[in-house]
C-alpha positions, 0 to 999 in steps of 0.5 A: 841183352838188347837196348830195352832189356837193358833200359828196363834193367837199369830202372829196376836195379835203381828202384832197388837200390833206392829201397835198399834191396840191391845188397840183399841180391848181391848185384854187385861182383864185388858183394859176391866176395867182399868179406862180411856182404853176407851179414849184410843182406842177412841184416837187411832181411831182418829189418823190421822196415822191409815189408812196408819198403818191398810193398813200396818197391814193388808199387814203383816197379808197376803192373808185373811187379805188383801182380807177384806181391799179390802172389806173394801176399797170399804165400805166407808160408814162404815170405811170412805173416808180415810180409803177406800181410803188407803185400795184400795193400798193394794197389792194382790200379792204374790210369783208365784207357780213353773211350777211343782206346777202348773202341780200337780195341774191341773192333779189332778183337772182334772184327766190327765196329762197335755200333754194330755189336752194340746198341749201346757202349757206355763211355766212361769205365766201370773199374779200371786196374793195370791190366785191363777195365770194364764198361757197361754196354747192351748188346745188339740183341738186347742183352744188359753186359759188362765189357772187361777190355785189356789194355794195349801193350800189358803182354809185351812189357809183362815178358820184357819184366819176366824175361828180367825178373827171373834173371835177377831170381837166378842171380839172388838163389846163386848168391843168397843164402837166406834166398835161396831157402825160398825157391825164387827161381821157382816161384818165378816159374810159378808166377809166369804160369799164373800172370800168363793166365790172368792175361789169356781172358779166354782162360777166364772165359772157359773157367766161367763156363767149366763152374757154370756147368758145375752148379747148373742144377743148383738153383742157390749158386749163379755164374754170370753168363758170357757170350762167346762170339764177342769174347776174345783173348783181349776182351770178355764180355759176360752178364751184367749182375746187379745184386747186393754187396755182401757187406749191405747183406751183412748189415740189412735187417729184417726178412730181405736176406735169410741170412742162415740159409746164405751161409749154408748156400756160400758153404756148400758151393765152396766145398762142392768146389773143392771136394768133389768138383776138384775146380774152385775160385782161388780168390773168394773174398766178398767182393768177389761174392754179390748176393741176388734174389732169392738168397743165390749167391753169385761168383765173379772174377773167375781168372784165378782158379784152383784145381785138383786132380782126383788121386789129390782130391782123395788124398786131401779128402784123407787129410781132412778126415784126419784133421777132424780126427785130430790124427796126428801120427796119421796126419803126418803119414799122409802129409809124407805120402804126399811128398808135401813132407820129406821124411827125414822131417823132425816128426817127435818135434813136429807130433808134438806141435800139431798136438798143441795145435790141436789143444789150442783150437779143438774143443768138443767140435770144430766149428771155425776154419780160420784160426786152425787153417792160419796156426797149421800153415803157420807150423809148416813155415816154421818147419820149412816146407813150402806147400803145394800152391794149390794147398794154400790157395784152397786154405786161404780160400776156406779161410775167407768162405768161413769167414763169410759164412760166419759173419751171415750167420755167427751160430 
């Protein structure tokens, strides 16, 4: 282990201890043998207090640490409600980067200088986070942008993080019991591919033109345009949107929005995204929505996608027709076809759960998808099985459109 793994490891382990997960991890040789260590972790698990102590953790820890509590928050079927709940407050934001950073950085990535891709370059930023930021800027061509530039140096502390976080993963699901039940190597594997993403800004960029392609001949759905030859794996530069917020739209009155028919258009777009595109924003909340004239709904920040191949498409296609069907006994032969149940399952206890479920939240019609959505994943964590990631992110995705659908039009 060289110098600066070990220095990092050091901080992390001390972070840790200050919040008192060092004994859940069992970091020390003596707690892998010492008699009564494992109630003690256990106990710690079922603190009341750790939600608020891990968000905090992970907070002190940084960008990569607070990326995987924003994975996490949206995984309540493997660290539960009050743990997701929690981890959805973490804060994505960090210092900005100054103008002469910024400048550095597209002239290299972009191979000129800035006074020639642009006619104009707004010094002071639009949104900052942890990993990158955006500023407003017109280009040479005339064309009103928005800039995302990534920050210097995020890639290589982001690995030297992952290089340990999977370290301590292996170490926990080795000498954990109550860990190991939840895959943290495994989920660690899975975040790797999901950070990776999110900092490769060419993902996003062909993201934006894969769904543009989607909808362009839907007149009520909008992807902001980006322009490729000043796009990079550090820099991405797309249309600037100037639209309502969702939350004004909610509030407007009178004939500015017709509300009914922008609920059907956020509606349609998603479950074309889902059910027949199988290529869907993984993250839909409103401000991730803007509305523009003419009642079009417009998508931004398109880093974090969902996909499904087709045999998943028709298999989840069967899943949502048994739902609506409230086929319970086929429901569970689909669920087990897919291997997202094993079948050794508790299939009497578990038929006669989804029977209550569907007592509870079924009357003459379906007619809402967040309460049934949250009490079905919610059975599944009871059950113990951990859902394909795709399967949450499309839940919690519908759940939010739902929502949002709603609010515009409660009918």
């Amino acid at each position: 282990m060289d110098k600066q793994t070990k220095e990092r490891l050091g901080e992390i382990r001390a972070v840790m201890k200050k919040y008192g997960f060092d004994k859940i991890l069992g970091q020390s040789a003596k707690s892998k043998i010492r008699k009564g260590d494992d109630d003690e972790s256990s106990s710690i698990l079922l603190d009341d207090d750790i939600p608020v102590k891990l968000r905090l953790m992970l907070q002190e820890l940084g960008t990569t640490f607070i990326k995987l509590g924003q994975l996490l928050s949206t995984r309540p079927d493997i660290v539960g409600d009050k743990i997701a709940d929690e981890l959805a407050n973490l804060q994505d934001d960090n210092p900005p980067i100054t103008y002469e950073q910024v400048k550095a950085i597209v002239e290299r990535e972009l191979n000129g200088n800035i006074e020639d891709l642009f006619e104009d370059f707004h010094h002071e930023h639009l949104a900052t986070a942890s990993i990158g930021q955006v500023h407003e800027a017109k280009l040479i061509t005339g064309e009103h942008v928005a800039v995302k530039i990534q920050k210097d140096g995020i890639t290589d502390k982001i690995d030297l993080d992952l290089k340990i976080m999977k370290y301590v993963a292996n170490r926990a699901d080795k000498w954990n019991s109550d860990l190991r039940k939840i895959n943290l190597p495994g989920i660690m594997e899975e975040f790797d591919r999901s950070i990776h993403k999110e900092i490769d800004y060419n993902n996003e960029f062909m993201n934006m033109q894969r769904i543009e392609m989607n909808f362009v001949d839907n007149p009520y759905v909008h992807i902001p345009e980006t322009y490729p030859e000043y796009c990079s794996s550090k820099v991405l530069t797309m249309e600037f949107i100037e639209g309502a917020k969702l939350n004004d739209v909610y509030a407007s009155e009178g004939d500015e929005f017709d509300k009914k028919l922008l609920a059907k258009n956020v509606l349609d777009s998603y479950l074309q995204q889902l059910f027949i595109d199988g290529f869907f924003h993984g993250d839909p909340h409103p401000g991730n929505i803007m509305i523009l004239e003419n009642d079009v709904v417009c998508y931004l920040d398109l880093g974090m996608m969902g996909f499904f191949d087709e045999k998943f498409k028709r298999d989840l296609s069967e899943v949502m027709i048994l739902f609506v069907d409230q086929d319970v006994d086929g429901l569970i032969n689909q669920l087990m076809y897919m291997d997202i149940l094993d079948y050794d399952i508790d299939t009497r206890s578990l038929r006669r759960d989804l029977n209550d479920l569907f007592g509870r939240y079924f009357g003459v019609q379906l007619n809402r998808f967040d309460g049934v959505l949250d009490a079905l994943l919610n059975l599944m964590q009871e059950y113990g099985v951990i859902l394909p990631n795709e399967v949450v992110t499309m839940a919690r995705g519908l759940s939010m459109i739902e929502a949002i659908a709603h609010n515009l039009d409660p009918e």
